[in-house]
N, CA, C and O atoms as a GROMACS GRO file, in nm:
protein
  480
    1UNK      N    1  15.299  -8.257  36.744
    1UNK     CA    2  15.422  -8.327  36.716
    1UNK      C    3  15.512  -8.238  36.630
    1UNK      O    4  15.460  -8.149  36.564
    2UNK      N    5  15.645  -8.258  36.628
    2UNK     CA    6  15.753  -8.126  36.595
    2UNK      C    7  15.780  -8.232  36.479
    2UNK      O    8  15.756  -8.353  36.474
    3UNK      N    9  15.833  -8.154  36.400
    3UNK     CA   10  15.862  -8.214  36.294
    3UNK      C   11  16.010  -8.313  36.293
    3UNK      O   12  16.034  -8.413  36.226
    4UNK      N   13  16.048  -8.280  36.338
    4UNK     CA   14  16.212  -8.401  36.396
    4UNK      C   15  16.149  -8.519  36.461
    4UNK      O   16  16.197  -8.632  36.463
    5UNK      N   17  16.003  -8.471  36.529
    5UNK     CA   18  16.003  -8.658  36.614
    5UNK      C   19  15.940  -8.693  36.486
    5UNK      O   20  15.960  -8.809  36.449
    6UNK      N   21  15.853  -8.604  36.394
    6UNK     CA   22  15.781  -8.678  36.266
    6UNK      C   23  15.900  -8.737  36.212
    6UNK      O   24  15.909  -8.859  36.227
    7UNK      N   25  15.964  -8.698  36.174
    7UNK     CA   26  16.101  -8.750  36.115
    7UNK      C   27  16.159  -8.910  36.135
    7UNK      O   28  16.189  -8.999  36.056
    8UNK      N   29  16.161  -8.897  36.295
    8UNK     CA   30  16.231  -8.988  36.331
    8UNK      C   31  16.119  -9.096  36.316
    8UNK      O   32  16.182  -9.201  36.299
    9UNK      N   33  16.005  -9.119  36.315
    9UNK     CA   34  15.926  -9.214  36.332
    9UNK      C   35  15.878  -9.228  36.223
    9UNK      O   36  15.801  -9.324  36.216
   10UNK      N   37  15.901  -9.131  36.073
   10UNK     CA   38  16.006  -9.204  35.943
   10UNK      C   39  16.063  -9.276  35.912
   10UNK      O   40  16.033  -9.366  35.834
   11UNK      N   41  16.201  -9.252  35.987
   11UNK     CA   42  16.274  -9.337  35.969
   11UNK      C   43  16.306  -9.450  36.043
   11UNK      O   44  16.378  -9.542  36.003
   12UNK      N   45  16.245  -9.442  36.164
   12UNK     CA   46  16.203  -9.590  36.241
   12UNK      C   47  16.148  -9.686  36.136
   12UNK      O   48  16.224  -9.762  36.076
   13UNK      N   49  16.019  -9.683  36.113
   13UNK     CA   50  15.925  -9.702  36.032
   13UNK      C   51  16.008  -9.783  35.877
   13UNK      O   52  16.012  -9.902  35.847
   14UNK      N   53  16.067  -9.657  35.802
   14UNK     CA   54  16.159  -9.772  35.681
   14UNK      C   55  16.272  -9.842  35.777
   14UNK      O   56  16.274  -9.958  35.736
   15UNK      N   57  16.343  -9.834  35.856
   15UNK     CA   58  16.385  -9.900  35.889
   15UNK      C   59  16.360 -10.055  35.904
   15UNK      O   60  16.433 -10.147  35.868
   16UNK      N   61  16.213 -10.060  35.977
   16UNK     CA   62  16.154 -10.173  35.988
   16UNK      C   63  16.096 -10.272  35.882
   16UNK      O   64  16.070 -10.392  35.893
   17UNK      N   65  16.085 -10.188  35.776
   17UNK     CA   66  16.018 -10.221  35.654
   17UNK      C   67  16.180 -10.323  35.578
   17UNK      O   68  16.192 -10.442  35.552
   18UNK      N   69  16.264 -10.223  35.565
   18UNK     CA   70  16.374 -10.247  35.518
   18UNK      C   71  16.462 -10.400  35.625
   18UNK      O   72  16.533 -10.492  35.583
   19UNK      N   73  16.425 -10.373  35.744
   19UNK     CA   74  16.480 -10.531  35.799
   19UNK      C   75  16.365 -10.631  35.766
   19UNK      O   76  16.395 -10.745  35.732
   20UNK      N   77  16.242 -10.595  35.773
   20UNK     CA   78  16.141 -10.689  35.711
   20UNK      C   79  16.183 -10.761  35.566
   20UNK      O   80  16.203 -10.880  35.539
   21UNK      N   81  16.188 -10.652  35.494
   21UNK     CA   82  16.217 -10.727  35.374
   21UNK      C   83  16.350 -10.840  35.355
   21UNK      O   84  16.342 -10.949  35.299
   22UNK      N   85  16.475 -10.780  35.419
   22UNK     CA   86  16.576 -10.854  35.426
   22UNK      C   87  16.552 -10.969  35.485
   22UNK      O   88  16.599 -11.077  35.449
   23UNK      N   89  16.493 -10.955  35.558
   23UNK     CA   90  16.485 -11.102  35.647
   23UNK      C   91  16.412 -11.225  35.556
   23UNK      O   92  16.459 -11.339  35.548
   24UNK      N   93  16.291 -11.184  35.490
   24UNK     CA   94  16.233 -11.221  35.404
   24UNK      C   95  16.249 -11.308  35.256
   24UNK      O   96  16.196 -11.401  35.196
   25UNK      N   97  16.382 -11.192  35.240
   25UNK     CA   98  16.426 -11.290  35.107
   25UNK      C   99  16.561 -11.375  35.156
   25UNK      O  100  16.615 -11.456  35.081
   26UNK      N  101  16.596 -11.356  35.253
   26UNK     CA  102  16.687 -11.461  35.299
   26UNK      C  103  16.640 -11.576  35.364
   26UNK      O  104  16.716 -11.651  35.426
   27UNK      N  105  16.481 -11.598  35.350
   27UNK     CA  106  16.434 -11.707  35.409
   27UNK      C  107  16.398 -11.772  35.243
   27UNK      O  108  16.427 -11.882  35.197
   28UNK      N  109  16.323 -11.652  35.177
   28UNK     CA  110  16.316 -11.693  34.999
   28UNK      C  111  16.476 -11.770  34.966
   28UNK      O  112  16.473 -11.873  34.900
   29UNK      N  113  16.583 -11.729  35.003
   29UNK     CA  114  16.696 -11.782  34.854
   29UNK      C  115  16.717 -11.926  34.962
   29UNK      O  116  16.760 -12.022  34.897
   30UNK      N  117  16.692 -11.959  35.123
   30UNK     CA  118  16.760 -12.062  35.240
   30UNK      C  119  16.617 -12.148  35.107
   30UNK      O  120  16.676 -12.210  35.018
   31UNK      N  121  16.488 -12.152  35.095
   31UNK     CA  122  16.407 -12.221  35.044
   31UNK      C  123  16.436 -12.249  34.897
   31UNK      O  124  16.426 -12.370  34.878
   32UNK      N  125  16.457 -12.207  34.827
   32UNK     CA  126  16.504 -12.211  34.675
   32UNK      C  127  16.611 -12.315  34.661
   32UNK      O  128  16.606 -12.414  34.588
   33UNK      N  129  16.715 -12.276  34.746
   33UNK     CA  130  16.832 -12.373  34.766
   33UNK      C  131  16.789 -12.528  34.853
   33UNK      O  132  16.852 -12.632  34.833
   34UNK      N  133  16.702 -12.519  34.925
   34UNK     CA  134  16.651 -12.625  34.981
   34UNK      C  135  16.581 -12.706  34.815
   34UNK      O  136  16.596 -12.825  34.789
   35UNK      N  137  16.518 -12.619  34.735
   35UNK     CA  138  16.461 -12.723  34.638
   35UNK      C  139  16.523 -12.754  34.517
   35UNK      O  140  16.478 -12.826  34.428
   36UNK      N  141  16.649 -12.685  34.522
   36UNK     CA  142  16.784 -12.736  34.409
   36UNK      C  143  16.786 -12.877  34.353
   36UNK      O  144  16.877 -12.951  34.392
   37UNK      N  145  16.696 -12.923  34.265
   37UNK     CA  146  16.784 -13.031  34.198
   37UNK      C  147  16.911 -13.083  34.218
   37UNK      O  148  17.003 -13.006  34.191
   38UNK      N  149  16.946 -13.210  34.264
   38UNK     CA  150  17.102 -13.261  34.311
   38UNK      C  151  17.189 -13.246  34.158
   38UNK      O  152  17.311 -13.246  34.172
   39UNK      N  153  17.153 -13.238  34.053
   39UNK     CA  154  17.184 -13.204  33.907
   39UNK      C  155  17.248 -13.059  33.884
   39UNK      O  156  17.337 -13.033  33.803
   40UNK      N  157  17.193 -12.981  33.962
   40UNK     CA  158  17.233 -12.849  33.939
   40UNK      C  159  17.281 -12.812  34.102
   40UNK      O  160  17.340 -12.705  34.118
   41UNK      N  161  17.259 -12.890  34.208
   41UNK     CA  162  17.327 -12.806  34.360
   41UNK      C  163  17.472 -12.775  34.292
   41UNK      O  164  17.498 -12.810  34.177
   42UNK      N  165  17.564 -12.704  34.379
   42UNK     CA  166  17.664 -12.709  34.390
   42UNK      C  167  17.769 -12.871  34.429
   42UNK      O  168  17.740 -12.927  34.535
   43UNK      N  169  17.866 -12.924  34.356
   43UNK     CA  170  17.921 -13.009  34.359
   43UNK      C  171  18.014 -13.015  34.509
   43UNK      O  172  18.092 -12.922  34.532
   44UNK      N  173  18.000 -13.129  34.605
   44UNK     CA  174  18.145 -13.075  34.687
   44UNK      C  175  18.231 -13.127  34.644
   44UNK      O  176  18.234 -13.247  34.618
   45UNK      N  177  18.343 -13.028  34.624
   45UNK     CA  178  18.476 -13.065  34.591
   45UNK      C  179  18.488 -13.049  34.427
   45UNK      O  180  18.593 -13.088  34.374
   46UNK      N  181  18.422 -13.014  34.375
   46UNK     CA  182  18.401 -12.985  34.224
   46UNK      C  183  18.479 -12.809  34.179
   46UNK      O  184  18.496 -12.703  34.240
   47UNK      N  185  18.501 -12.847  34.075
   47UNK     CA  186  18.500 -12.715  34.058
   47UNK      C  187  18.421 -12.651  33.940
   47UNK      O  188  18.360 -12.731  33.869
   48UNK      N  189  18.415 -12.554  33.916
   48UNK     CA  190  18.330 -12.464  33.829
   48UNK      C  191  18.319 -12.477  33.679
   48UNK      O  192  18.216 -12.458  33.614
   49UNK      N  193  18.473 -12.521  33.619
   49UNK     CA  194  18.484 -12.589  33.511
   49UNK      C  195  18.443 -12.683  33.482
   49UNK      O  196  18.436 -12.702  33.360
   50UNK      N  197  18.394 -12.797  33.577
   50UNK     CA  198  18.376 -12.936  33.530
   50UNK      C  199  18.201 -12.900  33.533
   50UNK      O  200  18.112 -12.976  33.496
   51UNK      N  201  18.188 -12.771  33.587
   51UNK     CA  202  18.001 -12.761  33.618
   51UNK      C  203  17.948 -12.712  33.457
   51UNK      O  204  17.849 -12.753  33.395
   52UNK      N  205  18.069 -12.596  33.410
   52UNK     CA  206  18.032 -12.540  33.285
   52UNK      C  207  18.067 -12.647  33.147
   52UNK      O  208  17.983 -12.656  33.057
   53UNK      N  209  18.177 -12.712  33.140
   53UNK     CA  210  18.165 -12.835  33.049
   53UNK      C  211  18.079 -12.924  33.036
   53UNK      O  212  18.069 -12.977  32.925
   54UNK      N  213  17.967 -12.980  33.172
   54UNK     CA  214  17.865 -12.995  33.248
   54UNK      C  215  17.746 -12.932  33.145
   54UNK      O  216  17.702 -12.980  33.041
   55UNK      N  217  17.729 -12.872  33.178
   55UNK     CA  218  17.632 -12.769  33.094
   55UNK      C  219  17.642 -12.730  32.942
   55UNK      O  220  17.546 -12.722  32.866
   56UNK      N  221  17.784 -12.706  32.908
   56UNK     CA  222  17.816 -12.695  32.767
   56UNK      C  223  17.767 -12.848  32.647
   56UNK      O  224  17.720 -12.857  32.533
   57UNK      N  225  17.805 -12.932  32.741
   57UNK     CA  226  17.788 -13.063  32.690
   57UNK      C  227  17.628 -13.086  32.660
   57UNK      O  228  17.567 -13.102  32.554
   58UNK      N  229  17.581 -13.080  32.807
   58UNK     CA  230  17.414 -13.080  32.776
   58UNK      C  231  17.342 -12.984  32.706
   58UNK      O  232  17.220 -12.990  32.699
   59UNK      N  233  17.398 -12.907  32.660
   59UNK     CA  234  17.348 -12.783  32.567
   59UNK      C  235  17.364 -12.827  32.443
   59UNK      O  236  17.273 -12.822  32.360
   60UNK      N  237  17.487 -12.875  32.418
   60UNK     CA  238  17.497 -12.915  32.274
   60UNK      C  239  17.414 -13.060  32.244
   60UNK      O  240  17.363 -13.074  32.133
   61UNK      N  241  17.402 -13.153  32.334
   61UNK     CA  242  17.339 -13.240  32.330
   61UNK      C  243  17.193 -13.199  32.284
   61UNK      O  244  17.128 -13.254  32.196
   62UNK      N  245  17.152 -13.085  32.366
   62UNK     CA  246  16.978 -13.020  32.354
   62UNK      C  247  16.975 -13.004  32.196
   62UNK      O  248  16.883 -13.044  32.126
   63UNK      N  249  17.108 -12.928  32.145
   63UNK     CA  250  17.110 -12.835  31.993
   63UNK      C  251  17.134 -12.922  31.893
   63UNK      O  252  17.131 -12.875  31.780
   64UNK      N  253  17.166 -13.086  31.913
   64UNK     CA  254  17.136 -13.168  31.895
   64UNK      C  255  17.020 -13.254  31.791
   64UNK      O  256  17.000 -13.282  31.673
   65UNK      N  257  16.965 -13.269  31.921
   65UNK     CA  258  16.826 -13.326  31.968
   65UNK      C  259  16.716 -13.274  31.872
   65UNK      O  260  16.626 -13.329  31.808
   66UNK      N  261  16.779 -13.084  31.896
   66UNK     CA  262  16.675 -13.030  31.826
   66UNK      C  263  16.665 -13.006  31.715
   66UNK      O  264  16.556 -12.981  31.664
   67UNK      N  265  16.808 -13.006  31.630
   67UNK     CA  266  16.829 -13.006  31.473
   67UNK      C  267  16.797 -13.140  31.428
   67UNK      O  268  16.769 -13.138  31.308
   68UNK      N  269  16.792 -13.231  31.468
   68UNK     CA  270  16.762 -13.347  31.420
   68UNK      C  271  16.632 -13.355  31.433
   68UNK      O  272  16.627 -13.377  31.312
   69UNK      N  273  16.513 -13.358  31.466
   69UNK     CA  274  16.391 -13.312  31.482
   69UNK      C  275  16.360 -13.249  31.418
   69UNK      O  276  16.313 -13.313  31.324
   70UNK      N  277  16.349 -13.084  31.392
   70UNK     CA  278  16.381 -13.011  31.303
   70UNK      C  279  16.366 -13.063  31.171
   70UNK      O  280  16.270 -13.044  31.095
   71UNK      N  281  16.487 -13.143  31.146
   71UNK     CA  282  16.494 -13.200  30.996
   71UNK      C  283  16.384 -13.351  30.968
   71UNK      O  284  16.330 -13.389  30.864
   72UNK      N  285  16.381 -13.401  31.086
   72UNK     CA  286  16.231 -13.483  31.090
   72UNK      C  287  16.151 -13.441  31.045
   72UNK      O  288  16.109 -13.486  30.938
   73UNK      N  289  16.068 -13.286  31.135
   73UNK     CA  290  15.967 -13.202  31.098
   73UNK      C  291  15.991 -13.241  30.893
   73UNK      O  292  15.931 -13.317  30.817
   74UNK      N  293  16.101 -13.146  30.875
   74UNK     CA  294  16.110 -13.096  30.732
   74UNK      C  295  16.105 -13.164  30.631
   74UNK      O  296  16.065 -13.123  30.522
   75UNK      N  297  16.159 -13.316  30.664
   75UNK     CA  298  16.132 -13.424  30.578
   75UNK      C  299  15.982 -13.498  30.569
   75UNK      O  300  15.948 -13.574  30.479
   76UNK      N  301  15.904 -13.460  30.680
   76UNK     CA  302  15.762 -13.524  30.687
   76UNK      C  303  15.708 -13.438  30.578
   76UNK      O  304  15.630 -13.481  30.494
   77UNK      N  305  15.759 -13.294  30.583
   77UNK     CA  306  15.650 -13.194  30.492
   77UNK      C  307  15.718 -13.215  30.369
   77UNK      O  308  15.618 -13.215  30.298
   78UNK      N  309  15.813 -13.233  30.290
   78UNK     CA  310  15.871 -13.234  30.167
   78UNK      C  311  15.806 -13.316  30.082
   78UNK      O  312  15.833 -13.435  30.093
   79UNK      N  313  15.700 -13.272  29.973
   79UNK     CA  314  15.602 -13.323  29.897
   79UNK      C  315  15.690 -13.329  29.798
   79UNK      O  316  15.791 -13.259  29.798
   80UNK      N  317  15.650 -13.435  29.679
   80UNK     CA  318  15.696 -13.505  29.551
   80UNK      C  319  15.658 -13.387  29.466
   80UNK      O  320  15.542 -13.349  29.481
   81UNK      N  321  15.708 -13.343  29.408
   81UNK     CA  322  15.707 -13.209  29.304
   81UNK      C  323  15.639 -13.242  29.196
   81UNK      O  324  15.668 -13.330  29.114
   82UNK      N  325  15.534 -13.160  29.197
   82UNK     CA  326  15.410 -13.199  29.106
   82UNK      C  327  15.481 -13.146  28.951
   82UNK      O  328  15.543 -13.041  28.936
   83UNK      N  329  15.458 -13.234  28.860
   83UNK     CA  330  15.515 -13.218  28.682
   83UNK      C  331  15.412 -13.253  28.651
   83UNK      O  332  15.344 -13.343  28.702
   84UNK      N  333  15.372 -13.148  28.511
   84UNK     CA  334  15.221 -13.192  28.492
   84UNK      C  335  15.287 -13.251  28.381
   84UNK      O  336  15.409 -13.263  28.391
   85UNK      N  337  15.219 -13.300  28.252
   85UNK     CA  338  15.230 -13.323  28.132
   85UNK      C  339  15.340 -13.210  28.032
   85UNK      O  340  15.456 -13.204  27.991
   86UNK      N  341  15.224 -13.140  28.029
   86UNK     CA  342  15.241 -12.980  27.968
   86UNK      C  343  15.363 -12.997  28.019
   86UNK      O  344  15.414 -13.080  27.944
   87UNK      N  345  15.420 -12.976  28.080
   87UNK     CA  346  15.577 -12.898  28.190
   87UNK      C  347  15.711 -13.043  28.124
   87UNK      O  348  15.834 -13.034  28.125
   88UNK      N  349  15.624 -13.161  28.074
   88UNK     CA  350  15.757 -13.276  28.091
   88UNK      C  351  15.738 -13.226  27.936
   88UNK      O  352  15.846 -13.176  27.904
   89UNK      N  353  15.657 -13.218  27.840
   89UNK     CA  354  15.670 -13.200  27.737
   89UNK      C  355  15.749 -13.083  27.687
   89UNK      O  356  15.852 -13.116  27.628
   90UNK      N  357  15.723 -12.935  27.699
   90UNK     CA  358  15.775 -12.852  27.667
   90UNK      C  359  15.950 -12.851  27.764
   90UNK      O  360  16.051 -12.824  27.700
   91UNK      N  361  15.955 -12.874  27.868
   91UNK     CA  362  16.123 -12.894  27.874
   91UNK      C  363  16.203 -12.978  27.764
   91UNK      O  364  16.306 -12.952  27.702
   92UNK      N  365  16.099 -13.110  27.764
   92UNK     CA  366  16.143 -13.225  27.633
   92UNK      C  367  16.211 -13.155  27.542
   92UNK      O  368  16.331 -13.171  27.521
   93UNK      N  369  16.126 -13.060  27.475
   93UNK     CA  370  16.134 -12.937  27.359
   93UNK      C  371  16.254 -12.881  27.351
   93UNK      O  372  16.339 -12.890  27.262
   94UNK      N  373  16.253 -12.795  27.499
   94UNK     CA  374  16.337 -12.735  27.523
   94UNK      C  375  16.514 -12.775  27.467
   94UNK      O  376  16.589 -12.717  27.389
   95UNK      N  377  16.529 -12.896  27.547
   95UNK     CA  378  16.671 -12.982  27.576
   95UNK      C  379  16.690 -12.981  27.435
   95UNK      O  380  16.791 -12.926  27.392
   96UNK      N  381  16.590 -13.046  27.340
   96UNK     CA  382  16.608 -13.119  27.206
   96UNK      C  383  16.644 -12.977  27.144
   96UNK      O  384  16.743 -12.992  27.072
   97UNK      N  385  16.595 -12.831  27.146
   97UNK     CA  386  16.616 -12.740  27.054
   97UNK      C  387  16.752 -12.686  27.069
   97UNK      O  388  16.827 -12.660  26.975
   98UNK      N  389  16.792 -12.662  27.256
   98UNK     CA  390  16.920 -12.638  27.295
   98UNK      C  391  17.035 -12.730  27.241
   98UNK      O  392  17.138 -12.675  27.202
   99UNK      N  393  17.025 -12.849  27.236
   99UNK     CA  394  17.086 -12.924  27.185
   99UNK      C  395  17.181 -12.929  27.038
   99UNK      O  396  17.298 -12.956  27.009
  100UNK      N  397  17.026 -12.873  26.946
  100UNK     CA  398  17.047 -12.865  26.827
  100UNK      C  399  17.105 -12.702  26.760
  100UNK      O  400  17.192 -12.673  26.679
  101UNK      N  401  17.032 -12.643  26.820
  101UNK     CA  402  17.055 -12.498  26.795
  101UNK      C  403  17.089 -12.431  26.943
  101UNK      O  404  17.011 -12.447  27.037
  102UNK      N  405  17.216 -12.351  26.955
  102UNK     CA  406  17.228 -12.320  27.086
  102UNK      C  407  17.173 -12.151  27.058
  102UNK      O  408  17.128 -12.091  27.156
  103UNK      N  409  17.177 -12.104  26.968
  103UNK     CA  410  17.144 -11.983  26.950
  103UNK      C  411  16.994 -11.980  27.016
  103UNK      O  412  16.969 -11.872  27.069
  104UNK      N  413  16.911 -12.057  27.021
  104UNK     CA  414  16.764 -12.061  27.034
  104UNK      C  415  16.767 -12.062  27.170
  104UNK      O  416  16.698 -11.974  27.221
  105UNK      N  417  16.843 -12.156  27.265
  105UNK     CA  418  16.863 -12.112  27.402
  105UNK      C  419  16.862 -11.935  27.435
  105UNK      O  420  16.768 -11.880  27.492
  106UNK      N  421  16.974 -11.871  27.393
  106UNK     CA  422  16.987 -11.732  27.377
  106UNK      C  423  16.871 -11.646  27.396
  106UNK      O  424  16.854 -11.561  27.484
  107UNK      N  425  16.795 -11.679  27.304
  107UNK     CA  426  16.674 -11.599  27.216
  107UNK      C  427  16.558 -11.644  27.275
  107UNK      O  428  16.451 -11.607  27.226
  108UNK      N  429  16.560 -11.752  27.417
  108UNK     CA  430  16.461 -11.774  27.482
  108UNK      C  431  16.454 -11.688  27.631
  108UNK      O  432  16.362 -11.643  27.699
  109UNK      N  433  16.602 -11.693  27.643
  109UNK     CA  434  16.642 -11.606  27.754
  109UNK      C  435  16.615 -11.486  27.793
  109UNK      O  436  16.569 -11.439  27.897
  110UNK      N  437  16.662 -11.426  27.664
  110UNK     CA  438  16.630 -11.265  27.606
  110UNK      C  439  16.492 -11.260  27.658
  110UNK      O  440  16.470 -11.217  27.771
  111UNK      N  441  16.376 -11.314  27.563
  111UNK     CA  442  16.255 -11.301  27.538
  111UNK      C  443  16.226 -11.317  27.720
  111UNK      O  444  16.169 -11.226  27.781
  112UNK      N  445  16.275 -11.447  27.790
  112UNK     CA  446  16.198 -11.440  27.904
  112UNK      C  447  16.212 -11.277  28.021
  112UNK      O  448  16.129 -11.222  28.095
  113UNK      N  449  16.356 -11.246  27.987
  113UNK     CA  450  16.412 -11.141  28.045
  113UNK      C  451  16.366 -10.979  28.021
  113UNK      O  452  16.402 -10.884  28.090
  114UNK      N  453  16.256 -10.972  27.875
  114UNK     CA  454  16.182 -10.886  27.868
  114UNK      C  455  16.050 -10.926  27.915
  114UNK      O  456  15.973 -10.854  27.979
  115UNK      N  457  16.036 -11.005  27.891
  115UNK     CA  458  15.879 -11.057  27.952
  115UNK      C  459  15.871 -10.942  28.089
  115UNK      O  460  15.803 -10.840  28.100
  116UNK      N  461  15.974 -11.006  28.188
  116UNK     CA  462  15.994 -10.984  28.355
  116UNK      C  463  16.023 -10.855  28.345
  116UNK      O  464  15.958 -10.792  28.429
  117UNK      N  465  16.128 -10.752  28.244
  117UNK     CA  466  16.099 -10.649  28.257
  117UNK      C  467  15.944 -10.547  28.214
  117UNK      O  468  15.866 -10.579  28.124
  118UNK      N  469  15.932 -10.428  28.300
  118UNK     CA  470  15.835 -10.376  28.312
  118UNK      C  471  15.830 -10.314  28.194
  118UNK      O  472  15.935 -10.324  28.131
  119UNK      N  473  15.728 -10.240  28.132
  119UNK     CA  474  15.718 -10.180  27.988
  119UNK      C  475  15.686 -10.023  28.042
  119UNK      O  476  15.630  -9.996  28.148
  120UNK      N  477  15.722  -9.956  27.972
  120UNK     CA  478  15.714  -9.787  27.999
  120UNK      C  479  15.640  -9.731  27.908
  120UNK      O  480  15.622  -9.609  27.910
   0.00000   0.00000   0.00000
């Protein structure tokens, strides 16, 4: 065999492959469209705007749905904030000294603000 008929029976060959396939997915998208939801087919007589307001609407409805849920979730988990004794007493302290002496506020601040800094 000469290499031109190899050739040609190449390209016979994708040829066939290549109408195979076409044929194939145009029977795939005729079936897809056969199982379209009447919700999402194409409208007759509709137009494209009333499909995307359509959709915009039910989207926001979804974003909705789901922030409110969401904040369900967040309110089920939101535990009562544990105050021990110790903690109601020494704020007690606190208020009553700020109150009286504001300088002592100051000088608690300071102190906490070296605490948090690192020492060298």
């Amino acid at each position: 065999m000469s290499v031109i008929a190899r050739a040609r029976c190449a390209l016979l060959l994708a040829l066939a492959a290549l109408w195979l396939f076409r044929r194939r997915g145009k029977k795939h998208i005729a079936a897809v469209q056969a199982t379209v939801p009447a919700e999402l087919a194409p409208p007759s007589g509709g137009t494209t705007e009333k499909i995307g307001d359509k959709m915009e609407s039910k989207l926001a409805e979804r974003d909705a749905l789901q922030h409110k849920l969401e904040e369900q979730a967040l309110n089920s988990l939101k535990l009562a904030p544990v105050i021990t004794k110790t903690s109601e007493v020494l704020a007690k302290h606190l208020r009553e000294k700020i109150s009286k002496e504001p300088d002592v506020a100051s000088q608690i601040l300071r102190a906490w603000v070296r605490e948090e800094e690192p020492e060298e």
